[in-house]
C-alpha positions as CSV (number, residue, x, y, z in Angstrom):
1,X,-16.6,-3.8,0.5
2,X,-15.5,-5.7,3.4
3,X,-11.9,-4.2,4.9
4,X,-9.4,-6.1,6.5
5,X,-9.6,-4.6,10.5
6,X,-7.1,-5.0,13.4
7,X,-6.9,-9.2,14.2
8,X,-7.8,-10.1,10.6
9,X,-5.4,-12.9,9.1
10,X,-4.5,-11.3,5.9
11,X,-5.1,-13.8,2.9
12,X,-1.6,-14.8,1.0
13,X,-1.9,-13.5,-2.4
14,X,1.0,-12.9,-5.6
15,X,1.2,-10.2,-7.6
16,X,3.7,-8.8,-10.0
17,X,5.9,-5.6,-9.0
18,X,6.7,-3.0,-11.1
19,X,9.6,-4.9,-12.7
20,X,7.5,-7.8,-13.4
21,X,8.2,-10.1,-10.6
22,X,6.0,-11.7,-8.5
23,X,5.6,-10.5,-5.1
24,X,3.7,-12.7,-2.5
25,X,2.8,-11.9,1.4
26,X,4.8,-15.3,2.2
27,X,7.8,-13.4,0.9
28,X,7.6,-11.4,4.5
29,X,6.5,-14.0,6.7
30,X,8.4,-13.2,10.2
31,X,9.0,-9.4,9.0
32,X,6.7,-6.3,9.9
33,X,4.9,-5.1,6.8
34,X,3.4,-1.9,5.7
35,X,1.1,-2.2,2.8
36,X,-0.1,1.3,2.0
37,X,-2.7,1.5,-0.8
38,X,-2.9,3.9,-3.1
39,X,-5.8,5.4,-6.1
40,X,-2.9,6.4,-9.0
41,X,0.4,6.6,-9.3
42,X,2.2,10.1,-10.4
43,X,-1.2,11.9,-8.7
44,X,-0.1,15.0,-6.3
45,X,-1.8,13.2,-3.6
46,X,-0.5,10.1,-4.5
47,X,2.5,11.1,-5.2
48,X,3.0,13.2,-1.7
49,X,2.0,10.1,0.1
50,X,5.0,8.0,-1.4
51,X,7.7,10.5,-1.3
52,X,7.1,11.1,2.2
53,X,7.3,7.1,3.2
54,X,10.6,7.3,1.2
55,X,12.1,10.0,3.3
56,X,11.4,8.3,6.2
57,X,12.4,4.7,5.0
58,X,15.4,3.7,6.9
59,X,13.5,5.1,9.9
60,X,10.7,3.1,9.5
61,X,13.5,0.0,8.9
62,X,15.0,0.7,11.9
63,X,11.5,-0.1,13.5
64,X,11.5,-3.4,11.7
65,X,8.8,-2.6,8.8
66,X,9.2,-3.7,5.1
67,X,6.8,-1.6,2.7
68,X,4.8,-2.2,0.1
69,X,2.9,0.2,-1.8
70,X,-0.2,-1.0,-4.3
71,X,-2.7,0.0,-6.8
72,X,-4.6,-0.8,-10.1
73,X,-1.8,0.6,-12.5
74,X,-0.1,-0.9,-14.8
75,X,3.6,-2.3,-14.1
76,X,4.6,0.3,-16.9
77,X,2.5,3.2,-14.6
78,X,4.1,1.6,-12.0
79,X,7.6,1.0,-12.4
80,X,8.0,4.8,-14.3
81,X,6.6,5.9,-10.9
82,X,9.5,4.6,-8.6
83,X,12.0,5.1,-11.2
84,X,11.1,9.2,-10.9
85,X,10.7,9.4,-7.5
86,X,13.4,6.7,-6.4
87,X,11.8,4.7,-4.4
88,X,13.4,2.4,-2.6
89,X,10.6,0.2,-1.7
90,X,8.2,-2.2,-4.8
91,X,4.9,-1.2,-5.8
92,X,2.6,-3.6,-7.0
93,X,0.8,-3.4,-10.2
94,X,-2.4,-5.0,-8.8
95,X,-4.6,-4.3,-12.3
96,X,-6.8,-7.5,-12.1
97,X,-7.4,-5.8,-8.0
98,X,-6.2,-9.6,-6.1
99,X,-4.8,-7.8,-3.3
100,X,-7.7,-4.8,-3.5
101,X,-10.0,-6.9,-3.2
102,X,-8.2,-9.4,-0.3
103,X,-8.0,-6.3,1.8
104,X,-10.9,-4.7,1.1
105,X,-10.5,-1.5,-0.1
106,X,-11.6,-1.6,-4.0
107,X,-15.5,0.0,-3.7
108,X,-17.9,2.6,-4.3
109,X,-16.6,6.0,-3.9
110,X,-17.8,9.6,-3.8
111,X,-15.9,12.7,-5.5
112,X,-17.1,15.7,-6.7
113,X,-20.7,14.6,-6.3
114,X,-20.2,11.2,-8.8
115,X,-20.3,7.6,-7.8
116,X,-17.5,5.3,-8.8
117,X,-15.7,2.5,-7.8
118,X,-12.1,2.9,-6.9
119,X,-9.1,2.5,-4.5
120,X,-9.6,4.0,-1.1
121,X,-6.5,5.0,0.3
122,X,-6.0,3.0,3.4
123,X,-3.0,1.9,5.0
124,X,-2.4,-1.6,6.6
125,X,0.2,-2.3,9.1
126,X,0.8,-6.3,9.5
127,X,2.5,-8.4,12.0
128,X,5.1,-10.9,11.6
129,X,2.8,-13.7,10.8
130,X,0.7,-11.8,8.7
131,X,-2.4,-10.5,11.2
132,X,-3.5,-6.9,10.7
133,X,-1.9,-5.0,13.7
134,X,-3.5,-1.6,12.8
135,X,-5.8,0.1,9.4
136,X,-5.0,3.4,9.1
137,X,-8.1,4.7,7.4
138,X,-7.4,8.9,6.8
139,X,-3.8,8.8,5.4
140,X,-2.2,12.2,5.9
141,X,-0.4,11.9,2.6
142,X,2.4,14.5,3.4
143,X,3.1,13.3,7.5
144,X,2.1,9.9,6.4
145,X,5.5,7.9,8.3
146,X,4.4,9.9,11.6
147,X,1.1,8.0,11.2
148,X,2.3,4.9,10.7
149,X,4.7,5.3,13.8
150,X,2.6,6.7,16.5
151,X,1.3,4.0,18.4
């Protein structure tokens, strides 16, 4: 697994959103991005991580970021996530793992003494022509907008 780190051009890549369109990284060329990925969708932690980027979206517009949230479920999984929990950003239903694997973070993982692959939850925060400005690598998933805006 090799992750995407602070100065790494991010590879363009398309994927469909929860509603089944396609989303691509051109689509935010000259805007500040926040991809934030996530293992499943309707999980507590998950879940926690989400809600409290939502509360804090038009603070984190007001500094300029767009956000998109990603994992491997399904745009069904997907879109009845952001449906529930209103969401007023897209999540991508990244099921054959393009953009996991673009920024690194589909790999072996440990939990509860078993070996898997799966998504580590990582957060990327991208510059306006697409360069990795910052990986936050422990997501606080209930103070998760703080991280994102301490610099």
């Amino acid at each position: 697994m090799k992750t995407l780190k602070a100065g790494d051009k991010v590879p363009d890549f398309t994927v469909n959103n929860q509603d089944g369109e396609a989303v691509s990284l051109s689509d935010y060329k000259g805007k500040k991005l926040i991809v934030f990925f996530y293992p499943k969708a309707s999980t507590p932690g998950c879940t926690a991580e989400a809600c409290n980027l939502r509360d804090n979206y038009e603070l984190l517009q007001e500094k300029g970021y767009e956000l998109l949230g990603v994992s491997a479920d399904s745009e069904k999984r997907q879109s009845n996530f952001r449906n529930k929990y209103e969401f007023p950003f897209p999540l991508l239903a990244d099921e054959e793992k393009v953009v996991l694997n673009a920024f690194g973070v589909w790999g072996e993982k440990k939990f509860m003494g078993r070996t898997f692959d799966g998504i580590h939850r990582k957060t990327f925060i991208i510059d306006e022509n697409g360069v990795v400005e910052r990986v936050i690598d422990k997501v606080k998933t209930k103070d998760h907008a703080a991280q994102i805006l301490e610099q």
